[in-house]
Each structure stands twice: as structure tokens, then as C-alpha cells.
Biopython code that builds the backbone (N, CA, C, O; Angstrom):
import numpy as np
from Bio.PDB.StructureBuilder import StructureBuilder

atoms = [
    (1, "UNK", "N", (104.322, 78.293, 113.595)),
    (1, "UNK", "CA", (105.027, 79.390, 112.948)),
    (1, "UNK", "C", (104.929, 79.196, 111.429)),
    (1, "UNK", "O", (105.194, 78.125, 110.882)),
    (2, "UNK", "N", (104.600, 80.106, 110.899)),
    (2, "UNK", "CA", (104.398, 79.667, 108.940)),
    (2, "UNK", "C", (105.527, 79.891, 109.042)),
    (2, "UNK", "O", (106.267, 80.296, 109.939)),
    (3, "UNK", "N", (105.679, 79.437, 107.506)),
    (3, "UNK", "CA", (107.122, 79.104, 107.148)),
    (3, "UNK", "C", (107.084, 80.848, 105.673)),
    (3, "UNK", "O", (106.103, 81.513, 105.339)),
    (4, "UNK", "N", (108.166, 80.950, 105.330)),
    (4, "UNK", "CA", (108.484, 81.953, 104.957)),
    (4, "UNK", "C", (107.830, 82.607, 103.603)),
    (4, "UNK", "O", (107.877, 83.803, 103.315)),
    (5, "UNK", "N", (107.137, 81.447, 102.743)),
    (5, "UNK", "CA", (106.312, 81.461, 101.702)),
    (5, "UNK", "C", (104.901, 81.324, 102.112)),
    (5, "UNK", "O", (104.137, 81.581, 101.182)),
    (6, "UNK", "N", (104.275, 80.974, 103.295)),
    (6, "UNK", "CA", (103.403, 81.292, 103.842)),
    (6, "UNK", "C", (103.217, 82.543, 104.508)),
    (6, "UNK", "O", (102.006, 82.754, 104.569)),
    (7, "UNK", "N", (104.153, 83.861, 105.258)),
    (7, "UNK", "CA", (104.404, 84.534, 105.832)),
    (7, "UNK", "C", (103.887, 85.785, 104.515)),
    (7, "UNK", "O", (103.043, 86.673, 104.633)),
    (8, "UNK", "N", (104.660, 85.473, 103.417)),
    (8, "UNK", "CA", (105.034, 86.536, 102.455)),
    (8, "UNK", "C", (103.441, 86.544, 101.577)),
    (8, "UNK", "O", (102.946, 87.579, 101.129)),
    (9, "UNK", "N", (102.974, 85.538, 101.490)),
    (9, "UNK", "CA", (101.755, 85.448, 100.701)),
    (9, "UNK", "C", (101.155, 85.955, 101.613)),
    (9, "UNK", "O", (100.827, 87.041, 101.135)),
    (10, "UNK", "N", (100.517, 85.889, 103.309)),
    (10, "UNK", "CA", (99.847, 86.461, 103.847)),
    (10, "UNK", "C", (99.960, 87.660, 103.743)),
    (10, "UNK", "O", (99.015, 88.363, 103.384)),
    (11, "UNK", "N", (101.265, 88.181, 104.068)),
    (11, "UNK", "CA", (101.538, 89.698, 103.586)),
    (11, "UNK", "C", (100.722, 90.419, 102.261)),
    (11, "UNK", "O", (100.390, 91.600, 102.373)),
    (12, "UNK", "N", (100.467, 89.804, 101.231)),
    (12, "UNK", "CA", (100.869, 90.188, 99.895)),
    (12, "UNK", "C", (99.111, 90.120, 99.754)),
    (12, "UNK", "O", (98.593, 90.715, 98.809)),
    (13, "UNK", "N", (98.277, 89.390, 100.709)),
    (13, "UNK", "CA", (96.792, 88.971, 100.878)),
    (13, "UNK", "C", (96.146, 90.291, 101.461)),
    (13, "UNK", "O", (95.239, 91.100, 101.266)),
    (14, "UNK", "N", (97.111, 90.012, 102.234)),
    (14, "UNK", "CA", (96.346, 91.594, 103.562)),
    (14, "UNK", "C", (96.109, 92.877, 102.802)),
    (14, "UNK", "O", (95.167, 93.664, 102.894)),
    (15, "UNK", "N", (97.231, 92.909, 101.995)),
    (15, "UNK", "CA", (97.373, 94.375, 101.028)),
    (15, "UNK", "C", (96.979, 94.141, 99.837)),
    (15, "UNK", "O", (97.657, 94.766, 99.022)),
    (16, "UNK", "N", (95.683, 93.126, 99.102)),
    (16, "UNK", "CA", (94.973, 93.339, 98.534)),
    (16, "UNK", "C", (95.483, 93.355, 97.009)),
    (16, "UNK", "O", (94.869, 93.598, 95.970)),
    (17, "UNK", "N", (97.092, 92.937, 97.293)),
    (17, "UNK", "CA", (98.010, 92.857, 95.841)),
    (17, "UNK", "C", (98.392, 91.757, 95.233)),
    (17, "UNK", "O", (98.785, 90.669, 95.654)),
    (18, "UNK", "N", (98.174, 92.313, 93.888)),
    (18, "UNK", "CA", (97.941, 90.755, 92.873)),
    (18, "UNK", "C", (99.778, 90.803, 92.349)),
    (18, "UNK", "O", (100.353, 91.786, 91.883)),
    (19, "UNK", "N", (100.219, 89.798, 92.541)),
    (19, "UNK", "CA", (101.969, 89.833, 92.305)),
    (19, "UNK", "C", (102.124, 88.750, 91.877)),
    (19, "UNK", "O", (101.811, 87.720, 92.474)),
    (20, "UNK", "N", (102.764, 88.833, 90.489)),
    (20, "UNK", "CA", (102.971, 87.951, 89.557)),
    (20, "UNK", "C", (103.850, 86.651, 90.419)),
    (20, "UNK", "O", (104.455, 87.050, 91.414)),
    (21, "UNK", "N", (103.945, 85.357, 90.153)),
    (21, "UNK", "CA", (104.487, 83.936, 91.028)),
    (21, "UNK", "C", (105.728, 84.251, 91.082)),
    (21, "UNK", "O", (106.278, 84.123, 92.175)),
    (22, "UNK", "N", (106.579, 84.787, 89.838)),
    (22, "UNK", "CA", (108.122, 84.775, 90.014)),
    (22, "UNK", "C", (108.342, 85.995, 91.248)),
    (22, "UNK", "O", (109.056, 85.768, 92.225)),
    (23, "UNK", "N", (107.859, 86.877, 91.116)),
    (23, "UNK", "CA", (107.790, 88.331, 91.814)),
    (23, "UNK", "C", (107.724, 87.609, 93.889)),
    (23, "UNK", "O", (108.219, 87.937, 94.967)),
    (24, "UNK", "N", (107.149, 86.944, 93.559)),
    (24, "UNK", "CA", (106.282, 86.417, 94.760)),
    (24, "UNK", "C", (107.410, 85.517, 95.158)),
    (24, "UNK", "O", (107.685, 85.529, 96.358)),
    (25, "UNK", "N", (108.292, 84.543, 94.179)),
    (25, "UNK", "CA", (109.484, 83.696, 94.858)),
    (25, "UNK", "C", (110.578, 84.398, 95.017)),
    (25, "UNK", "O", (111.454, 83.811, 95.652)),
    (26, "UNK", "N", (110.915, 85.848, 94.521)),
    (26, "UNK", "CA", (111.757, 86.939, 94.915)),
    (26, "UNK", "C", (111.457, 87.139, 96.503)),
    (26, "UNK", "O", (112.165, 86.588, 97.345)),
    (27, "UNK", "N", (110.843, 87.602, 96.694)),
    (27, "UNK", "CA", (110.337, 87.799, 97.950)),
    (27, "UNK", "C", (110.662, 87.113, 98.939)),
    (27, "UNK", "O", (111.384, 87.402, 99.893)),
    (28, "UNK", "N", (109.721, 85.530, 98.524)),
    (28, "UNK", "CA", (110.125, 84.667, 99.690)),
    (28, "UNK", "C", (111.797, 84.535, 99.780)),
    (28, "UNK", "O", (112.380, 84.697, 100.852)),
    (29, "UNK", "N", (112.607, 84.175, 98.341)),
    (29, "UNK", "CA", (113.894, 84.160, 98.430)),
    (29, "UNK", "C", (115.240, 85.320, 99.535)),
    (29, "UNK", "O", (116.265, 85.093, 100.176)),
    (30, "UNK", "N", (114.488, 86.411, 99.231)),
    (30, "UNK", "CA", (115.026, 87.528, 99.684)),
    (30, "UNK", "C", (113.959, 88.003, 101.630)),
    (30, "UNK", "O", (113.939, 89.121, 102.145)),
    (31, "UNK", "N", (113.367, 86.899, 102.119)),
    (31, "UNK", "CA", (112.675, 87.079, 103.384)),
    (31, "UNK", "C", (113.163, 86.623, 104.747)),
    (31, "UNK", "O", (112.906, 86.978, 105.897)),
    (32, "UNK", "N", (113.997, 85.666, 104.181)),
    (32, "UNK", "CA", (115.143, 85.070, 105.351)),
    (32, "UNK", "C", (116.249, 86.049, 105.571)),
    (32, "UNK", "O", (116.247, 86.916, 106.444)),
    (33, "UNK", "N", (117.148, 85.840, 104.741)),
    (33, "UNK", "CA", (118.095, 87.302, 104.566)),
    (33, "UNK", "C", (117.921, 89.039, 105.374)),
    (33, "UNK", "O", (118.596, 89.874, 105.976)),
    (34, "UNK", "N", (116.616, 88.817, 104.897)),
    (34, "UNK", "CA", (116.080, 90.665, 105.481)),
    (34, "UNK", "C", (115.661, 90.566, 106.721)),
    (34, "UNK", "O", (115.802, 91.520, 107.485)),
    (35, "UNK", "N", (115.171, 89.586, 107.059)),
    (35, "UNK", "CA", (114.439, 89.320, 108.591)),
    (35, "UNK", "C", (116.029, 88.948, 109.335)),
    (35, "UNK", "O", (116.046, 89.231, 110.533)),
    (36, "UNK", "N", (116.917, 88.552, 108.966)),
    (36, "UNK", "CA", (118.105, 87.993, 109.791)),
    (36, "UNK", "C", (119.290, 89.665, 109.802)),
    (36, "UNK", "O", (120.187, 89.903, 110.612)),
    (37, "UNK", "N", (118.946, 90.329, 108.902)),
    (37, "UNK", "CA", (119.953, 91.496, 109.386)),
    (37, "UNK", "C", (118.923, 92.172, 110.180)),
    (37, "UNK", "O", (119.366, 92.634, 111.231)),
    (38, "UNK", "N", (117.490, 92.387, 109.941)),
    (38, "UNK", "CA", (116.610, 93.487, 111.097)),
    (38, "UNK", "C", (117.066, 92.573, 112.649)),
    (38, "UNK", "O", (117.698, 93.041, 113.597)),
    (39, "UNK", "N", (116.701, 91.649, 112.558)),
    (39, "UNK", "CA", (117.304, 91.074, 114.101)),
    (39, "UNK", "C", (118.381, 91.465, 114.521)),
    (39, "UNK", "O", (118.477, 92.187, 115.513)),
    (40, "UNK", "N", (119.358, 91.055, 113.841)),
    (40, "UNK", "CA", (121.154, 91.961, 114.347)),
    (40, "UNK", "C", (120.759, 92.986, 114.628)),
    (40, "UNK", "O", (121.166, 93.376, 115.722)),
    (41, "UNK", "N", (119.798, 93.961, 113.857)),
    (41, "UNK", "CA", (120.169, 95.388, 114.022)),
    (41, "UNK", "C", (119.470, 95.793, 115.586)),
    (41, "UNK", "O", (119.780, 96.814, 116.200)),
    (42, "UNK", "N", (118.346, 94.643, 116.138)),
    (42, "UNK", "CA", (117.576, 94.571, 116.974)),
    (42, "UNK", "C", (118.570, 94.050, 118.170)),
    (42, "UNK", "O", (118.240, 94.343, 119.319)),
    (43, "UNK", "N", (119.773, 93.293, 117.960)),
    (43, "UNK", "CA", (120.380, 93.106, 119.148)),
    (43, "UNK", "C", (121.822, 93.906, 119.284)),
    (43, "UNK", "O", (122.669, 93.602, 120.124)),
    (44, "UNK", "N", (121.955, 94.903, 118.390)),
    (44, "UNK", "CA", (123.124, 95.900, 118.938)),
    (44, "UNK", "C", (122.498, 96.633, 120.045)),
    (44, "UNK", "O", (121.510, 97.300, 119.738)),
    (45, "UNK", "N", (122.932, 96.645, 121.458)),
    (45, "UNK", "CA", (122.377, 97.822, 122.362)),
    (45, "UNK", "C", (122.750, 99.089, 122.233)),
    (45, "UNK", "O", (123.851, 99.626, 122.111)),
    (46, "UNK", "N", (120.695, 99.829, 122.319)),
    (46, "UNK", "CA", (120.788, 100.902, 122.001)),
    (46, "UNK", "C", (120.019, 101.396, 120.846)),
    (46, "UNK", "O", (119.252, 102.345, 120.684)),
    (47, "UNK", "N", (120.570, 100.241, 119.923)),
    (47, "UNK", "CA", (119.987, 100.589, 118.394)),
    (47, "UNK", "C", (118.529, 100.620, 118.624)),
    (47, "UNK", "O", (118.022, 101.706, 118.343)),
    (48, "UNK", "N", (117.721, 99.712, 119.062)),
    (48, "UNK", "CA", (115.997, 100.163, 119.051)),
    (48, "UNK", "C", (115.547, 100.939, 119.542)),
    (48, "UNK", "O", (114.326, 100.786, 119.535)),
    (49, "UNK", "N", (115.977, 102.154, 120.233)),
    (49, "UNK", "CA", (115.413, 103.809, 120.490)),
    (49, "UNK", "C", (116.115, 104.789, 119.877)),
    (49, "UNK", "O", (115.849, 105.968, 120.108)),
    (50, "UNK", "N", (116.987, 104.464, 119.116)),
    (50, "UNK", "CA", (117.322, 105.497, 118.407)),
    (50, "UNK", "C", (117.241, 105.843, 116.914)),
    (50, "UNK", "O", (117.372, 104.895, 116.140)),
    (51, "UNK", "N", (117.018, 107.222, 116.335)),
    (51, "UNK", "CA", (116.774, 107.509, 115.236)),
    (51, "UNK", "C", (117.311, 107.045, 114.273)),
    (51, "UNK", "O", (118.528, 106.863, 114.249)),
    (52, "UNK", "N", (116.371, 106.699, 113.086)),
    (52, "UNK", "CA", (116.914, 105.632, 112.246)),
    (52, "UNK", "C", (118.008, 106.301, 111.153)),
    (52, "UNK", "O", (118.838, 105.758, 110.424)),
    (53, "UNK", "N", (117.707, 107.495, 111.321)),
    (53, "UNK", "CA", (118.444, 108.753, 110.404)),
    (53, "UNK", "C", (119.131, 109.593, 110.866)),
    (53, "UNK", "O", (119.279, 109.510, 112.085)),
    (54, "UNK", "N", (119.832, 110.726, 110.162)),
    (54, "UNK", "CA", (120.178, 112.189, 110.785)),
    (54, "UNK", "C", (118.852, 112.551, 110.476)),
    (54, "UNK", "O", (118.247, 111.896, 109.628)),
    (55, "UNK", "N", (118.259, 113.604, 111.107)),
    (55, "UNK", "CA", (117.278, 114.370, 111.001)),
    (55, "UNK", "C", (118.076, 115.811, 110.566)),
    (55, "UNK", "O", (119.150, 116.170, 111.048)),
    (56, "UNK", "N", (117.423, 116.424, 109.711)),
    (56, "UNK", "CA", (117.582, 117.889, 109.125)),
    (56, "UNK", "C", (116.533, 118.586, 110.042)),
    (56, "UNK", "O", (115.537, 118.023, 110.497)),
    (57, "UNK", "N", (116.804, 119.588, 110.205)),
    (57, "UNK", "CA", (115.986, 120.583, 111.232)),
    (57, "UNK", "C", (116.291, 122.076, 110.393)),
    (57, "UNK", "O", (117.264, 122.707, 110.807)),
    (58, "UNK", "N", (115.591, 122.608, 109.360)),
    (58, "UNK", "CA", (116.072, 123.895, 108.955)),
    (58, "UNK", "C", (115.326, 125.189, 109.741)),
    (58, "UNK", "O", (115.116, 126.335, 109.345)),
    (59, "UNK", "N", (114.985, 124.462, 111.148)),
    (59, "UNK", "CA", (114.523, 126.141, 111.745)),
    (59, "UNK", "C", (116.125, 125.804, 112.745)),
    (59, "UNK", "O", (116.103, 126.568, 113.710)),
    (60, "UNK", "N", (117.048, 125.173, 112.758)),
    (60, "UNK", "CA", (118.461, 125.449, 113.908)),
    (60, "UNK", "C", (118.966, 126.148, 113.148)),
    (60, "UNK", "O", (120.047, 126.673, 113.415)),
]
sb = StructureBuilder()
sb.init_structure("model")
sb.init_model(0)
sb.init_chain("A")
sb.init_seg("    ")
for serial, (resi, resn, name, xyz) in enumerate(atoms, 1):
    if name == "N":
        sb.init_residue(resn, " ", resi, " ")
    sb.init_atom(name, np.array(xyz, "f"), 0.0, 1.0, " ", f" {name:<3s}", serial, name[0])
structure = sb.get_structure()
């Protein structure tokens, strides 16, 4: 399993983007944190089939 500064640089490789080192330890800093509330949001039942928004519909 890479570890979280390995994870974020692969990311940052794939998409071909040049990101300054401090920019880049933001990231990793802020990658634990963001990955640990998407999980919660992944174990409320229910929450992963449903719309992430209200949807507007202006033909109702």
C-alpha cells in the first residue's frame, strides 16, 4: 500500500502537473483527513446510491 506522499505524487504524475514542493506537502498533509471523512460518508447506509445534491429540474 503506498503511503500517502507516494499516493499524492502518483496522482499529481498521472495528470501531467508540475506543483510546486510546498503545494505538494499541502496535499499530502490534507490526504489523510479527506480520505477519512469520504469513508464515513461511505459507511452511513444508503449514502452510496444516492444523489450527491438537490437536483433543479426547470422543465417540473
Amino acid at each position: 500500500m503506498p503511503t500517502d506522499r507516494e499516493f499524492v505524487e502518483a496522482a499529481i504524475a498521472r495528470h501531467g502537473l508540475t506543483v510546486p514542493p510546498d503545494e505538494v506537502d499541502l496535499f499530502v498533509a490534507n490526504y489523510a483527513p479527506c480520505r477519512a471523512a469520504l469513508e464515513a460518508l461511505y459507511r452511513l447506509n444508503g449514502v452510496r446510491y444516492e444523489e450527491p445534491a438537490v437536483i433543479f429540474n426547470a422543465m417540473t
